[in-house]
N, C-alpha and C positions, 0 to 999 in steps of 0.2 A: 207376619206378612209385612210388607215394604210400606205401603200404603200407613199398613196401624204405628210403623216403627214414626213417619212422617206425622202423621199425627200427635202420637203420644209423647216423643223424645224427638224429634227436630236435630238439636245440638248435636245428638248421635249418628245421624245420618250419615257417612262416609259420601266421598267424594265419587269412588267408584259404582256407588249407587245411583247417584244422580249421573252417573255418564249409563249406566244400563237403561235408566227412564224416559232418559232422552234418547236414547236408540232404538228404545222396542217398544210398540206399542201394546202389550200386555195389558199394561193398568190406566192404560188413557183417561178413559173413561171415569173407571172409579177414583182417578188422580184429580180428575175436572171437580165431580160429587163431593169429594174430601176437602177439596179447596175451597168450594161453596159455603160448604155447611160448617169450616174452621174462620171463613169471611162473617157469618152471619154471625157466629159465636163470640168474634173477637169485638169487631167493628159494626154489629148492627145491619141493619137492613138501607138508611141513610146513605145516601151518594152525595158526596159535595162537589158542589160547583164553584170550579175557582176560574178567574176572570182572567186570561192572559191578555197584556201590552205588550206588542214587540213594537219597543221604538225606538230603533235602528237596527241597518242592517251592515252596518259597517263592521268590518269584521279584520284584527290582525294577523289571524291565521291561517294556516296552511295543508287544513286537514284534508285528506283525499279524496273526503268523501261527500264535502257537504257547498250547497250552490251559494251559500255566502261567501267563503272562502277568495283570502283578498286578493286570490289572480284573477278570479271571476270576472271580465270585462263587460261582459253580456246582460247586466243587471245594473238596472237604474237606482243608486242607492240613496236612501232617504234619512235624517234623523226628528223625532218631535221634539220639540221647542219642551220646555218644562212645565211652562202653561198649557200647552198641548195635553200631555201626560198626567196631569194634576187633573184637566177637566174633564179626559176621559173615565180614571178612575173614578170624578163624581158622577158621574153617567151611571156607569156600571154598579156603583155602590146601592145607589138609587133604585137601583131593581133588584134586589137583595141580597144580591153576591158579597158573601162576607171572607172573602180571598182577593186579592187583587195579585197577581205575577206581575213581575217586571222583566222582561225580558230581552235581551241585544246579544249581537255578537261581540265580538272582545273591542271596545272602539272606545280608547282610553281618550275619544273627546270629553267624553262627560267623568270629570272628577271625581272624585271622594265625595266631594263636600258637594257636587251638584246632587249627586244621586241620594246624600245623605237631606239635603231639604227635601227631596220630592219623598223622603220615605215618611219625612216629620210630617206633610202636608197629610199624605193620605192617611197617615195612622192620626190623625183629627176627624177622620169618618167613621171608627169604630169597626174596623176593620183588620185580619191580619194581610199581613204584605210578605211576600215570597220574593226572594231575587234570585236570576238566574241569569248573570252579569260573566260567565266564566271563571276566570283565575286571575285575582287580583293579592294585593300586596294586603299581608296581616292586619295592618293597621286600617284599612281600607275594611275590612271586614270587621274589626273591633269598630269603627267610628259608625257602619251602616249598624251594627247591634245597637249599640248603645243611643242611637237614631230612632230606634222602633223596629225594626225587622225582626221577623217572628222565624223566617225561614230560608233556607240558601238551597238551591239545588245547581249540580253538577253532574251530570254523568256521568260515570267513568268508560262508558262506550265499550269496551272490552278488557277484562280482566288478567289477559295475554299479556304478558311484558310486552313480547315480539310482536304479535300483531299491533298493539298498542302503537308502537315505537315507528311502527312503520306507516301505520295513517295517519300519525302526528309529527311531523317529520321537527318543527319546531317545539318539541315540546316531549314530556318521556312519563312513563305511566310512575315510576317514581314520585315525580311531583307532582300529578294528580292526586294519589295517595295521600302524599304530606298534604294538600290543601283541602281535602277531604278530612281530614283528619282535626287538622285547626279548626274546621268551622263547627266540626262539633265539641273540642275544646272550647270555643265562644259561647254553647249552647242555643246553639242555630238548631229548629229542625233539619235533620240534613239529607239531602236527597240525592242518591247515586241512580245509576242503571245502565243498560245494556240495549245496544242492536242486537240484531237475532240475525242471522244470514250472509254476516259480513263476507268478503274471500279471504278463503285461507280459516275462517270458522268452522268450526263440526260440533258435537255433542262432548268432546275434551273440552272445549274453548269455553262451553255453554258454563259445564259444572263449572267451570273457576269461577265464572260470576257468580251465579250462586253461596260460591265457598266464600268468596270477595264479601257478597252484600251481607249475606249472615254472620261476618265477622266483623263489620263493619257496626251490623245494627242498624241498618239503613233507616231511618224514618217514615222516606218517602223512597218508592223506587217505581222508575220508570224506566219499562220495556216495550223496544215495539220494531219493528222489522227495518230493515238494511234496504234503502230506495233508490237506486241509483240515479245521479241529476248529470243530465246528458255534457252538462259542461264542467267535468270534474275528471281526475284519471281515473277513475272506478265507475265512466261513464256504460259502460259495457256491459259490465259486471250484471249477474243475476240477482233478482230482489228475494228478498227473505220470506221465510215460507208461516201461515198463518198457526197450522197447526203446532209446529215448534216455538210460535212467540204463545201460544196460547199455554200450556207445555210451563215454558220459562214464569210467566204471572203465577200458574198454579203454583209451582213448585217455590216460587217467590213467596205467595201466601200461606203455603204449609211451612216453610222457615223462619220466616219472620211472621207470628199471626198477627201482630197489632199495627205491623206496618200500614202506611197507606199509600196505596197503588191504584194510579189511573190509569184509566183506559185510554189509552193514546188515540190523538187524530191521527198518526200514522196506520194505527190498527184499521182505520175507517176510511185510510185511502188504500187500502190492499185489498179490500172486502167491504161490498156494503153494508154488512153489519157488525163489520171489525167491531166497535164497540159493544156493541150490545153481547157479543160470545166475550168480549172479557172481562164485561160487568157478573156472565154467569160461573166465569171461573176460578175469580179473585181478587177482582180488580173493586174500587169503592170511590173514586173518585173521576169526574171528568172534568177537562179542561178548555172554556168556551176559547176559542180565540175571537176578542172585543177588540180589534186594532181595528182603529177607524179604518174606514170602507176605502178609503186612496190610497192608504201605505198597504195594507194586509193582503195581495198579490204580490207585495216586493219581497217578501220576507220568506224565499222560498230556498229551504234549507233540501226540500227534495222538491219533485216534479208533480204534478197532479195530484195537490195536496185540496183536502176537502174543505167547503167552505169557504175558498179566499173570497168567494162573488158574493156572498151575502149581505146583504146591508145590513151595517153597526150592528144590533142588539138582536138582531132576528136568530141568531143562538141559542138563546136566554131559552125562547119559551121550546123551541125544537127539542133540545136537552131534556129539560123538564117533564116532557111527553116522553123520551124514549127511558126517560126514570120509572114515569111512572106506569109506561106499559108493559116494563117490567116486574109489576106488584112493589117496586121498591120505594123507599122515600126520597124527596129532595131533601137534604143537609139545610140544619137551620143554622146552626152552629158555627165557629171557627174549625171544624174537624180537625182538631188538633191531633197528634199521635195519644190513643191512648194506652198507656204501659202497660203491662199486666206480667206479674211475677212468676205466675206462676205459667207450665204451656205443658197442658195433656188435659185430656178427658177422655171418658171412658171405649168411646167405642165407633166409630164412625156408621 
């Protein structure tokens, strides 16, 4: 059965499998249950909370699809000061978040060495730190290592050469690869993923991410649906459908089982309980967004994104409750990746 092949041999799985999975809804279901019970197996019952800062949204690219994007004229853009960014991570460290993200659009204001003090600062909280700075130059990524940075995430957004090529008009799925690639040469945990719904996407496009992440060895991967933001070319465009990103996390977690996968705030602005359905299906991690209360409406990569109105920390405990009324734990931990050699058991 397809399902036990997923479970027990993973690496086996052919491409043309994962494009039937995602076409037909046959084994939905026991797809959703297998994922579950290979999450709880790999990763525990534990969800961790990691803290995002976006602090800026200045951004030098040109991708099709996203409301930073730097034709965007329509959006008031903000950067925080490094004091700024330093004292929100003690904020947030303070109420037990042992993750802190750093996050911007591509906005080569802030240097090597700027980003590189603010990682020295916060890793004196006893904390790990995650960047997700875009594509920057080698060296830039060897000085933020050797800085304290525990982890780098990237996207690769869609596995498609061509589609790639064409939402990223300055940039080519090529060199996403090679820099995907580097940062796990540096031994960064490394964090790829996928939209789900893009145009010109279907269930071919889907399995290459799949094939992509599991070839990859993703660390961290994040999935979550295609938003259209009204002032973009792909303003038009249809948003990406739940059950297929639901779908993609599972079959994400029967691939990679030790990986860690959150549950996107995108999953929670298509659905109101976008997360809480991909905490039941694979997912083991969520990510509060903690950007002080006056930037955290500028930082809007899609449209009617959840939470931006909330004040400061009022995440913190909202999270914790949708943890724990899921019978699951809050993460006390760094939820680091944890490895494991071997991938099968007996029986779902």
């Amino acid at each position: 059965m397809l399902i036990e092949k997923l479970v027990q041999k993973p690496d086996t799985v052919t491409y043309e499998e994962l494009v039937y999975l995602l076409e037909k809804d046959d084994y939905t279901e026991k797809l959703f249950e297998a994922a579950d019970e290979v999450r709880k197996r790999y990763v525990g019952d534990e969800v961790h909370l990691r803290g995002i800062i976006e602090f800026s949204n200045y951004c030098r690219r040109h991708c099709l699809y996203c409301g930073i994007r730097s034709e965007n004229k329509n959006i008031d853009r903000y950067r925080m000061t490094k004091e700024e960014i330093i004292e929100r991570a003690k904020r947030i460290t303070e109420r037990g978040i042992k993750t802190i993200v750093l996050q911007s659009g591509e906005d080569p204001y802030y240097t090597a060495e700027m980003i590189a003090d603010i990682v020295k600062s916060i890793k004196k909280m006893n904390v790990a730190v995650t960047l997700s700075l875009g594509e920057r130059e080698e060296k830039d990524y060897e000085l933020w290592k050797e800085s304290g940075a525990d982890r780098y995430l990237m996207r690769h957004e869609t596995a498609s050469e061509k589609l790639y090529n064409f939402l990223h008009p300055d940039s080519s799925f090529e060199m996403r690869v090679k820099h995907l690639k580097t940062l796990k040469k540096l031994g960064y945990e490394t964090g790829a993923g996928c939209m789900v719904g893009l145009p010109g996407q279907g269930p071919k496009e889907l399995a290459l991410d799949l094939i992509f992440l599991r070839e990859l060895d993703a660390d961290m991967v994040g999935i979550g649906p295609f938003i259209p933001h009204q002032d973009t070319p792909l303003g038009k465009e249809k948003a990406g459908d739940l059950k297929m990103c639901l779908k993609m996390i599972a079959l994400t977690r029967l691939l990679i089982p030790d990986s860690n996968i959150p549950a996107t705030t995108a999953m929670g602005s298509i659905h109101p309980n976008g997360r809480e359905l991909a905490l039941k299906v694979g997912a083991n991690v969520i990510m509060p967004n903690l950007t002080p209360a006056k930037y955290k409406p500028l930082y809007q990569l899609y449209p009617n994104k959840i939470c931006v109105f909330e004040s400061d920390m009022r995440c913190i405990p909202c999270m914790k409750k949708m943890i724990t009324n899921l019978n699951r734990k809050v993460g006390t931990g760094f939820g680091s990746r944890k490895r494991t050699d071997v991938i099968h058991f007996e029986k779902v």
